[in-house]
Structure formats: structure tokens, C-alpha cells
C-alpha positions as CSV (number, residue, x, y, z in Angstrom):
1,X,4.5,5.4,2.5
2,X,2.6,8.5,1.0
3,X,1.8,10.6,3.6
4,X,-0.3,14.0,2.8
5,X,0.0,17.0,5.3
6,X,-2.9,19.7,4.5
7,X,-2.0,23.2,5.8
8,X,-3.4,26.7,5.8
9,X,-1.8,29.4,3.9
10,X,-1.9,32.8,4.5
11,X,-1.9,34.4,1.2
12,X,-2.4,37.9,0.5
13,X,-5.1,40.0,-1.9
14,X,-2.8,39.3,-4.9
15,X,-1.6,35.8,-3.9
16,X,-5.7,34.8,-3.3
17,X,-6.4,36.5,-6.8
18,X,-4.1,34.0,-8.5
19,X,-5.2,31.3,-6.6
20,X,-8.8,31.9,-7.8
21,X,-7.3,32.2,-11.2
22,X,-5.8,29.2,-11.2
23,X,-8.1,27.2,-9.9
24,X,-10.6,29.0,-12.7
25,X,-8.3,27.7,-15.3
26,X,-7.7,24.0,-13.6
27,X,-11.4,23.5,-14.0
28,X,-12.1,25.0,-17.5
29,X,-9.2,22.6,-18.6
30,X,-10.9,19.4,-16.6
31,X,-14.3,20.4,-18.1
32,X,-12.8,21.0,-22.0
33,X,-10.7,17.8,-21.6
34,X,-14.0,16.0,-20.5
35,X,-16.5,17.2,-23.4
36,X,-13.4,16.3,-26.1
37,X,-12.6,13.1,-24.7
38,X,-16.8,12.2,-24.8
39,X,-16.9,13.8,-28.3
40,X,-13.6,11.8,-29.5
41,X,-14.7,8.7,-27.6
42,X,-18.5,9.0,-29.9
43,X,-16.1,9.5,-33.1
44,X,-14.1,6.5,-32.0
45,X,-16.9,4.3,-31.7
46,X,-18.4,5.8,-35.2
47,X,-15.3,4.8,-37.2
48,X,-12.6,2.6,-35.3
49,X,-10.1,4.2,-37.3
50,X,-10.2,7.5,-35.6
51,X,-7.9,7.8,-32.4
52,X,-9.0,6.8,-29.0
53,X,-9.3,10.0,-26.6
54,X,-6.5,9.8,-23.7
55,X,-5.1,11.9,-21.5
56,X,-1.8,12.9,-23.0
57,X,-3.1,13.2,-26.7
58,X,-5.6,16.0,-24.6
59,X,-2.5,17.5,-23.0
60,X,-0.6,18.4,-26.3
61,X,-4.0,19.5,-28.0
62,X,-4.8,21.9,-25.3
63,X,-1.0,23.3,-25.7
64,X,-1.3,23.6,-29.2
65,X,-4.1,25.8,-29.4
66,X,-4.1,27.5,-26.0
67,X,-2.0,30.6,-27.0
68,X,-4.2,31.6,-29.5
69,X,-8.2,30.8,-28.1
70,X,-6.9,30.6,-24.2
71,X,-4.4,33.1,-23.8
72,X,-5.6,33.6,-20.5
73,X,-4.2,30.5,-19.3
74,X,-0.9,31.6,-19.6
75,X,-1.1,34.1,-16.5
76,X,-1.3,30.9,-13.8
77,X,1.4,28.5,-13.8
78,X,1.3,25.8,-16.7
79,X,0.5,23.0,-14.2
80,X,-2.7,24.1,-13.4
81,X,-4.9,22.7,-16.8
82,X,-1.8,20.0,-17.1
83,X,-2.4,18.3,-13.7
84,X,-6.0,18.9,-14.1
85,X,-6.2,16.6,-17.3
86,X,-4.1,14.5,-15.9
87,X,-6.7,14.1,-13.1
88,X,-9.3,13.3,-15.8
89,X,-7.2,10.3,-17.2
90,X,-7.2,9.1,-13.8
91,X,-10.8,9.1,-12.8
92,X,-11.6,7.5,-16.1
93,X,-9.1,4.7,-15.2
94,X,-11.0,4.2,-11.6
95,X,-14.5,4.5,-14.0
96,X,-13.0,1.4,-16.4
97,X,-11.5,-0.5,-13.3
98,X,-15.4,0.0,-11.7
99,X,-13.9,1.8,-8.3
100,X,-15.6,5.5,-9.2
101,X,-18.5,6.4,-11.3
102,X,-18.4,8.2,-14.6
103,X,-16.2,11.9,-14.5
104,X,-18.6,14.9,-14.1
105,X,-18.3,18.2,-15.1
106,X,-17.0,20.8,-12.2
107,X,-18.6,23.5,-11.0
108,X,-17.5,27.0,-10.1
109,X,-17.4,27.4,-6.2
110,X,-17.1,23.9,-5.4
111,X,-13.9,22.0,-4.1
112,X,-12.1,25.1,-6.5
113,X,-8.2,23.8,-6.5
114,X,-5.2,23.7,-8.6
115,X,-2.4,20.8,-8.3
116,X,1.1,21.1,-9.1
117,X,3.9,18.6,-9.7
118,X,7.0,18.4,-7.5
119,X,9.2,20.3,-9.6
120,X,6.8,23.5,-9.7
121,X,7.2,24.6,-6.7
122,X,9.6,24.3,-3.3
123,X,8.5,24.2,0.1
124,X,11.3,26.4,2.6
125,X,10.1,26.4,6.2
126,X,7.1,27.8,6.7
127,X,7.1,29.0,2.9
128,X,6.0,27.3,0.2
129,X,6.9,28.9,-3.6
130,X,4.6,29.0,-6.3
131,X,5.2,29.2,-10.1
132,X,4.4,32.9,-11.4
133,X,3.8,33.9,-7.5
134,X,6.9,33.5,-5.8
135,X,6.8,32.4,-2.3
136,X,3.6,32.0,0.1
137,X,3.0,31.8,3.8
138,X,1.7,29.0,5.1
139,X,0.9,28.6,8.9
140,X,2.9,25.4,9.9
141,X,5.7,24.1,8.7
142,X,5.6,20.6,7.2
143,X,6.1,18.0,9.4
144,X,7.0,15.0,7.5
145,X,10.7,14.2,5.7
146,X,11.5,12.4,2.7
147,X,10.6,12.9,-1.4
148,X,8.0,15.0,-1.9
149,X,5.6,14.1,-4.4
150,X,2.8,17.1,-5.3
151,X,0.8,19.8,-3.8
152,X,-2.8,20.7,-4.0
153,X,-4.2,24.4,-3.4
154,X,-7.6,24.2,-2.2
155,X,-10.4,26.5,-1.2
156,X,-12.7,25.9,1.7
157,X,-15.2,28.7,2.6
158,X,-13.3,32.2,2.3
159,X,-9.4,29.9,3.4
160,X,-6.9,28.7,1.4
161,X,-5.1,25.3,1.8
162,X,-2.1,23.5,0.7
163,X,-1.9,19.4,0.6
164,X,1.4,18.5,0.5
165,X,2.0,14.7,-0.3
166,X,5.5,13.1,0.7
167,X,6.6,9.8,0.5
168,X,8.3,8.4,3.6
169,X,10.1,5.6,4.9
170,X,9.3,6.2,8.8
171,X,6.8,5.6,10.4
172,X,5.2,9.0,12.1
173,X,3.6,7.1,14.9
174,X,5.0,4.8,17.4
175,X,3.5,1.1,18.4
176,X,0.0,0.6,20.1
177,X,0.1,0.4,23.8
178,X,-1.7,-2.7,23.2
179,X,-4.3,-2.4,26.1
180,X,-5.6,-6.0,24.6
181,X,-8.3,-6.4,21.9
182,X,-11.5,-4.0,21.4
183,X,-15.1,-4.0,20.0
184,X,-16.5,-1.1,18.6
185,X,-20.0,-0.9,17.8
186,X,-21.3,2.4,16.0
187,X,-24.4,4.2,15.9
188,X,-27.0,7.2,16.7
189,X,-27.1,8.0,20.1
190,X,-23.6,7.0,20.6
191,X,-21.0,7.4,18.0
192,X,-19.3,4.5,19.5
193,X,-20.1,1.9,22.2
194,X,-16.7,-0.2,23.5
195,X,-16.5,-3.8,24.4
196,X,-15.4,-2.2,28.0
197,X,-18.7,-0.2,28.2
198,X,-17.2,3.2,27.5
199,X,-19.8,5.2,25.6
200,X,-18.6,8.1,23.3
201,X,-21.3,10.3,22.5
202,X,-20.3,12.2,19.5
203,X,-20.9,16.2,18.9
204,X,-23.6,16.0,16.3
205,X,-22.7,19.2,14.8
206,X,-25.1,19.1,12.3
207,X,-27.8,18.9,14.0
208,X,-26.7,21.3,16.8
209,X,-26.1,24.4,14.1
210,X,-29.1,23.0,11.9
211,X,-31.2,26.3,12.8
212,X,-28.3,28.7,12.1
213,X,-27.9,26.7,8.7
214,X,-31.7,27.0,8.1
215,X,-31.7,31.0,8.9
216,X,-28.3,31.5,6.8
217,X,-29.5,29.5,3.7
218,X,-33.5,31.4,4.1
219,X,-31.4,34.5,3.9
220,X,-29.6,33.4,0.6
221,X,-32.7,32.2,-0.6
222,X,-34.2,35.6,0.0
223,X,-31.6,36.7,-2.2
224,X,-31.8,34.9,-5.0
225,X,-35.8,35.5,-5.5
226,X,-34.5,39.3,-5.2
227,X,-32.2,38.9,-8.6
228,X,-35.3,36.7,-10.3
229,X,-37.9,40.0,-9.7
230,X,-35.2,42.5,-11.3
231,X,-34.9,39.9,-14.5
232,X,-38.7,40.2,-14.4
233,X,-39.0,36.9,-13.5
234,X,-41.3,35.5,-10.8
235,X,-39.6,34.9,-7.3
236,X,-40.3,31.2,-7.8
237,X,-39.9,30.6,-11.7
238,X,-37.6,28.6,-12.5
239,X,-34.3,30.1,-14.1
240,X,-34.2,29.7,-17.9
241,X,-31.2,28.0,-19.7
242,X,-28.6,30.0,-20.4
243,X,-29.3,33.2,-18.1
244,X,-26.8,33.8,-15.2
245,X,-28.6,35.8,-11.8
246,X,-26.9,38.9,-11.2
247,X,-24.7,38.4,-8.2
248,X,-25.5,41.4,-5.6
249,X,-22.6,42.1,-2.6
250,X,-25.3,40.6,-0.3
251,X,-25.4,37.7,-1.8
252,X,-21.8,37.1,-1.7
253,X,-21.7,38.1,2.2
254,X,-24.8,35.3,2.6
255,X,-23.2,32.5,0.5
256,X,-19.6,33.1,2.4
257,X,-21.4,33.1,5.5
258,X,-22.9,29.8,5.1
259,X,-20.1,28.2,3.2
260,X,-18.2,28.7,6.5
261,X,-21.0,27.6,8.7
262,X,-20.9,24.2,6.8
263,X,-17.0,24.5,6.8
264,X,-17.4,24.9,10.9
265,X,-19.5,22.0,10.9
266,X,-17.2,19.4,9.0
267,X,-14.4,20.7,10.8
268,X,-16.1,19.9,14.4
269,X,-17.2,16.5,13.1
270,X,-13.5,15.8,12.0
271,X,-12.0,17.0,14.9
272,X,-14.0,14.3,17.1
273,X,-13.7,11.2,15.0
274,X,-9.7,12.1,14.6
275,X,-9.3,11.9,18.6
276,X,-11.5,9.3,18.8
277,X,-9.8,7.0,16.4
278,X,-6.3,8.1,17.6
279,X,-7.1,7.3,20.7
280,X,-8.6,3.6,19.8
281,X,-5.5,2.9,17.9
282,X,-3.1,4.2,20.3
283,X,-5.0,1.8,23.2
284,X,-5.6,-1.6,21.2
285,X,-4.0,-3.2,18.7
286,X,-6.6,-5.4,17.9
287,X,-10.3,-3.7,16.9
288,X,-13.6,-5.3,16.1
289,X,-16.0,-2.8,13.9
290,X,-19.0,-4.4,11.8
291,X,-19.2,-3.2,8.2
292,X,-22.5,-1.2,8.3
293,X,-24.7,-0.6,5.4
294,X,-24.1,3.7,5.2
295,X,-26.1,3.6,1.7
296,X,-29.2,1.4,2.8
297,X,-29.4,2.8,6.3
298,X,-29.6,6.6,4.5
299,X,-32.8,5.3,3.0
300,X,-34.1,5.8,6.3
301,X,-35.9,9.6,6.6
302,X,-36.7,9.3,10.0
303,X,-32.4,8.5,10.8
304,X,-30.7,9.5,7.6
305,X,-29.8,13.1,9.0
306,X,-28.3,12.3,11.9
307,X,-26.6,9.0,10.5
308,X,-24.7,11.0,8.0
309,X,-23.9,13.1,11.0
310,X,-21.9,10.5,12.1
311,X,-20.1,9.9,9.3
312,X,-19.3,6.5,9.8
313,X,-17.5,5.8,6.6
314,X,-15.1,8.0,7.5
315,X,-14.7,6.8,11.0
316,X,-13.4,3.1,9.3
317,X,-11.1,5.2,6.8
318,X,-9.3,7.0,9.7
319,X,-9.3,4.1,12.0
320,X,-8.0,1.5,9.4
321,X,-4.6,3.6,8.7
322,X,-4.1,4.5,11.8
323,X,-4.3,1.3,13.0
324,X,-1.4,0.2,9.9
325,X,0.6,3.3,10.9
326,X,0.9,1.6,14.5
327,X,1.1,-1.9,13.5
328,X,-2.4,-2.6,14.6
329,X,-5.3,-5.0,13.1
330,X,-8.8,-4.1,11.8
331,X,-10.7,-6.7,11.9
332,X,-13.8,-5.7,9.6
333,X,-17.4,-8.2,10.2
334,X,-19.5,-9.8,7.5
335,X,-22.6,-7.0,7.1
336,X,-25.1,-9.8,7.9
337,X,-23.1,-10.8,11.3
338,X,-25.7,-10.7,13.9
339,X,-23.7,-8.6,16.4
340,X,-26.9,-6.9,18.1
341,X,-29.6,-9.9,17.8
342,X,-26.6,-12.6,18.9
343,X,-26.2,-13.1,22.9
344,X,-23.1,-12.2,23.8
345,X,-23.0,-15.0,27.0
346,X,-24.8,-17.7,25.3
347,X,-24.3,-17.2,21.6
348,X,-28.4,-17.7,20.6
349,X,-29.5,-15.5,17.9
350,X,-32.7,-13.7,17.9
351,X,-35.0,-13.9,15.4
352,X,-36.2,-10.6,15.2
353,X,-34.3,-7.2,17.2
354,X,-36.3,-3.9,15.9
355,X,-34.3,-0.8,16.5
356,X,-36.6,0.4,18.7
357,X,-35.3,-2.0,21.5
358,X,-32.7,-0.6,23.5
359,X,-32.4,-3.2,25.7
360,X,-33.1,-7.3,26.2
361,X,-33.0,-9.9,28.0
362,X,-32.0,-13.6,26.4
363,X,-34.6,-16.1,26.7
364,X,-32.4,-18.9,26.8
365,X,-30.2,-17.9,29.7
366,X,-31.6,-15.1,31.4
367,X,-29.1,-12.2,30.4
368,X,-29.5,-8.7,30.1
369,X,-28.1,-7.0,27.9
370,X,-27.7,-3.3,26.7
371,X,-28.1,-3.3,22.6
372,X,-24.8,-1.9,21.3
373,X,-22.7,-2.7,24.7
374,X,-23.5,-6.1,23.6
375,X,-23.9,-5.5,19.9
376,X,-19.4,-4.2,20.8
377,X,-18.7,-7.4,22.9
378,X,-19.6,-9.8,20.0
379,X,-17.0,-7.8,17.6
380,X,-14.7,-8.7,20.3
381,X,-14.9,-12.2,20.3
382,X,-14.4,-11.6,16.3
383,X,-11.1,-10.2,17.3
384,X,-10.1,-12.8,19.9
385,X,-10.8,-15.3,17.2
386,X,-9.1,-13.7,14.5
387,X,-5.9,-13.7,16.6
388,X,-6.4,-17.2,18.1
389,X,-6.7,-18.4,14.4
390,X,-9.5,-19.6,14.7
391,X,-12.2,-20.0,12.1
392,X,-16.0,-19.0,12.2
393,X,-17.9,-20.0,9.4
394,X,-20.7,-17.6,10.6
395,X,-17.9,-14.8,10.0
396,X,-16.0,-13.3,6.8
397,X,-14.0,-10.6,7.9
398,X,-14.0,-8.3,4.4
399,X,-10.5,-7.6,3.5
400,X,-11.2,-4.7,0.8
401,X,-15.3,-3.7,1.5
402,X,-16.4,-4.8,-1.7
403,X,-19.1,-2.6,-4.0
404,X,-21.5,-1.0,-1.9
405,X,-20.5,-1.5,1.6
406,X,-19.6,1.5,4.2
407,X,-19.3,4.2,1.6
408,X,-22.7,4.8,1.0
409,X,-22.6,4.8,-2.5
410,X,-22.9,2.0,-5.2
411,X,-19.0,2.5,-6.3
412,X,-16.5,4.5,-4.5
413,X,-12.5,5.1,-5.0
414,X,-11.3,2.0,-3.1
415,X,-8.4,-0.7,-3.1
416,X,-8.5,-3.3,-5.7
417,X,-11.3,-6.7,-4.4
418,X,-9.3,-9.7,-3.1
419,X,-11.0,-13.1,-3.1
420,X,-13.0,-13.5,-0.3
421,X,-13.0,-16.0,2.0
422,X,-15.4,-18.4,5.3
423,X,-12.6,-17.8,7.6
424,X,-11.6,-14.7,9.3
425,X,-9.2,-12.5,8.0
426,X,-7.8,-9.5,9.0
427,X,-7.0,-5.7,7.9
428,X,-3.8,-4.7,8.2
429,X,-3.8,-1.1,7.9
């Protein structure tokens, strides 16, 4: 089992310097890897005899001629434009196998990191050593045993991190209490309803810092249209190609000061959906979720803010391995299941259930029902059924989330399809 543990490092001036560096020279090597391999590939296609770009044949280029055009790379650990090429090959095997879109070019200042291979560096309690460095602080010690595999150093707002990926036999988690079988239904108002009528409001972060993100990014703005004027450019012209703004010290305190209001934000939103799917998984063993639409809901203006607020994707991500780490069952419903428009006492399906209504009452037997408390007790029936075996040929329980579903984009990073099939199946883990 590969099993990543991110932690905070506490590097000093020099230490952050050669972090920047390096991270500098991961993404000049993942950009000049990416322009040959599309120039190579066009040459390839011109005349078959030429060789087909890869990764390795990139590697030993880039280490032929790097002493003599990049000397500069030699001052960070030889790792850094390695692993990052390395990288390349792999998201260019996801784009061929159709689970990523096409490699893009990266830019300076965003998701900056550096990877390095287990036999660059040594991790010593709370001390991690780097090649060139020597050894770094880092503010926890790991807390998983066995092999360990890599390491990525990552910037986030003005912080540095280390990923540390190990592979290990034990399980870090001990068995679900197994409190019985659960429905979760997701949404707006609530970021989750239960079966049991528990409602779990989430934190919103987004929208509750959305006027000190307004104000912060104005101020930057303000800053920009400053460096335009002294270019003699107008303060709304459009930047030509080619020119760089002069960077003022005020525009470095603004941009740090929002980077780590948006790093705030993801953190609280994190924070909540961790408890709250540690806690589900620790409670049930079996859980009922629907697999929502993330991409087609976001077309929504009027929602699309405060759905991505919720970040339900992410919520099925964490709650899926948790749920394997315990020995638990995710049991994932058709998108088209009718869990809000289906009675949950009689089983008739309403026509029509705009999102607007909050609450109904079934014409057939008189029930009243709350929308999503009822929307959660029809994904527990799913999960009762799943573990009686029996079959539903009005529900397919997706075993992988084939393209486009939950994600919110058309292709995404995910486990190879497996056949689907009219009964229900489960996820396990």
C-alpha cells in the first residue's frame, strides 16, 4: 500500500533559496522536455524514420548538453530536471491511455516543486537530507514505516512542504465500528444529509472570506495598472507579447498576501471534509453516495460558486480510501438514480422535482418528506441491497466513474474502466 505523508519544513533563507532554485530548474526541464518531444513528435510524423520522442531519449539529451547551455542546473541536485521529465513521460502515458488531457506547459509561481528519487535523499527523525543542502527541518516526524519510495518539495503561499510516499504493508487505520449501513446525500446548503437525519453544514470558506479575497486581489490589480502607466502603457491595455511588468516590493507583499488567503481557504475546506469523511468511515462500513454531475452542475452561474465550495469530488476521493483503509464499502449510484424524485416509503418516482422544492409530499401515499433526508434514505436502501445481494435493475453502482463523472472535467487521472454492469456492485476502497 503507497501511502503519502505531506509535512511542513522549516527551512531557512539559504535552504528556501535552493528550494526556489530547484524547483526553477524542475520546470524549465518539464517545459524544454515538452517543446522537444512536440517538435520530435512533428519530425516523427514528417518522416517515420526519425526517432519517436520518449522520455529517456529526453533525459540523456538534456545531460549531454546541459553543462555547456545550462550550467546553472548543476547548482540543485541532478534529480530535479530528471524526475521532472520523468513526470512528462508519465502524463503523456495517462494522455495515450485517455485518463488526463494533453501535458501543458508550467508556469512560474504555480504548484513550484522539485521531486526526488529514494536514493537522493534520507529522512532521520524529524530531518529530512537533501542532495547539495544537507539536512532540513521538518515539523513532524513521519509517521508511516516501511520502503520509502520518493519525495516531493512543494510550495504553497510563502511554506514549504515535503510529500513523502512509503509503501506499507499495515494498515494505519483499525476496522469500522460498523454502526450499520449509511446514505449520504450531498449538496448546497448542507454538505451532507445522513440517512439518520444528521445534517452537516459545511464551512463555506469561500464564500465566507470572498470580500477579503475581492479587496486583496483589487489591491494587486491596483498594482499591476501601476507597472502598465510607467511602461507608458494605458492602465487597461493589454500587455504586449514578449514584455515582462516590472515586479515592485508592493506587488510581491499583495500577491503573498492573497496566495495565502486562498491557501487559508483550501486548507479550512480540507480540514472539514477530512473529519467528516473520517468520521463516516470510522461509524459505517457500508455507505451510499450518488455519483453527482460536478462538471454539468458548474454550468450553473446562479450555484457554481458555492458548489465548487463544496468540493464534492474530493469528498468521494477521501471517503472511497478511507473506507478501503478500514475495510469498508462504497457503494457509488448510477448518475440518473432518482434518489430525490423517488419516495423513499412507497418507491413512486416523480415526474418532475425542480431544485427549488425543498420539501414534498407523495401523492400516492401521503408522505412527507424533506428533499435530501429522503434524497440519503434511498442511497441506503442501495446499500442494504448491495449487501443482501440483491439486484436492481434501476441501479448500476459505478465501479471506476467512467469519463466525465464527479471530477468535473471531461478526463481526469483515474483507475483504469471495468465493464459495467445492471446489478449492483460495490467499491471497495
Amino acid at each position: 500500500m503507497l501511502i503519502a505523508h505531506k509535512i511542513r519544513l522549516d527551512p531557512n533563507n539559504v535552504q528556501a533559496t535552493y528550494f526556489a532554485r530547484a524547483s526553477g530548474t524542475a520546470r524549465f526541464a518539464y517545459n524544454w522536455a515538452l517543446a522537444e518531444w512536440q517538435h520530435q513528435y512533428e519530425a516523427w510524423k514528417q518522416d517515420n524514420r526519425q526517432p519517436k520522442p520518449s522520455q529517456m531519449a529526453l533525459r540523456r539529451q538534456l545531460n549531454a548538453l546541459k553543462r555547456e547551455q545550462f550550467p546553472w542546473m548543476l547548482e540543485v541536485t541532478k534529480n530535479a530536471p530528471q524526475m521532472a521529465i520523468i513526470q512528462l513521460g508519465d502524463a503523456f502515458k495517462y494522455f495515450w491511455a485517455g485518463r488526463a488531457n494533453y501535458p501543458k506547459f508550467r508556469k512560474k509561481g504555480v504548484h513550484d516543486r522539485f521531486s526526488l528519487s529514494n536514493d537522493q535523499f534520507s529522512v532521520k527523525g524529524s530531518r529530512i537530507r537533501i542532495p547539495n543542502l544537507g539536512w532540513v527541518r521538518m515539523r513532524e516526524s513521519l509517521r508511516f514505516t516501511g520502503k520509502i519510495m520518493s519525495a516531493t518539495v512543494s510550495h504553497v503561499a510563502d511554506k514549504w512542504f515535503v510529500s513523502i510516499t512509503v509503501d506499507t504493508e499495515e494498515s494505519p487505520t483499525r476496522s469500522a465500528e460498523n454502526q450499520g449501513v449509511v446514505g449520504v446525500d450531498l449538496g448546497v446548503l448542507a454538505l451532507a444529509t445522513l440517512s439518520t437525519g444528521e445534517k452537516i453544514v459545511g464551512p463555506k470558506p469561500h464564500k465566507a472570506l470572498l470580500k477579503r479575497q475581492k479587496r486583496l486581489s483589487h489591491s494587486l490589480s491596483r498594482k499591476h495598472k501601476a507597472a502598465k502607466v510607467k511602461l507608458g502603457l494605458g492602465a487597461n491595455a493589454p500587455i504586449p507579447k514578449g514584455v515582462r511588468l516590472p515586479v515592485s516590493e508592493n506587488a510581491k507583499k499583495a500577491r503573498a498576501k492573497l496566495s495565502r488567503l486562498h491557501a487559508r481557504i483550501a486548507n479550512i475546506r480540507q480540514d472539514a471534509l477530512h473529519k467528516l469523511t473520517s468520521d463516516l468511515t470510522r461509524r459505517f462500513h457500508t455507505i451510499g453516495i450518488e455519483n453527482l454531475n460536478v462538471r454539468g452542475m458548474l454550468k450553473n452561474r446562479r450555484l457554481a460558486r458555492s458548489i465548487a465550495d463544496m468540493s464534492f469530488f474530493e469528498f468521494r476521493r477521501q471517503l472511497e480510501y478511507k473506507a478501503g483503509r478500514r475495510g469498508g464499502i462504497v457503494v457509488v449510484a448510477d448518475r440518473w438514480f432518482p434518489s430525490s424524485k423517488t419516495c423513499s416509503v412507497c418507491g413512486t418516482i416523480q415526474e418532475k422535482m425542480p431544485l427549488a422544492v425543498r420539501q414534498w409530499t407523495c401523492p400516492d401515499c401521503g408522505a412527507i418528506h424533506d428533499r435530501d433526508v429522503n434524497a440519503a434514505r434511498n442511497l441506503l436502501a442501495l446499500g442494504l441491497a448491495t449487501l443482501s445481494g440483491s439486484t436492481a435493475s434501476s441501479v448500476v453502482c459505478e465501479a471506476c466513474g467512467e469519463e466525465g463523472t464527479g471530477s468535473g472535467r471531461k478526463t481526469g487521472v483515474k483507475p483504469a474502466s471495468m465493464k459495467q454492469e445492471s446489478s449492483s456492485k460495490a467499491i471497495y476502497g
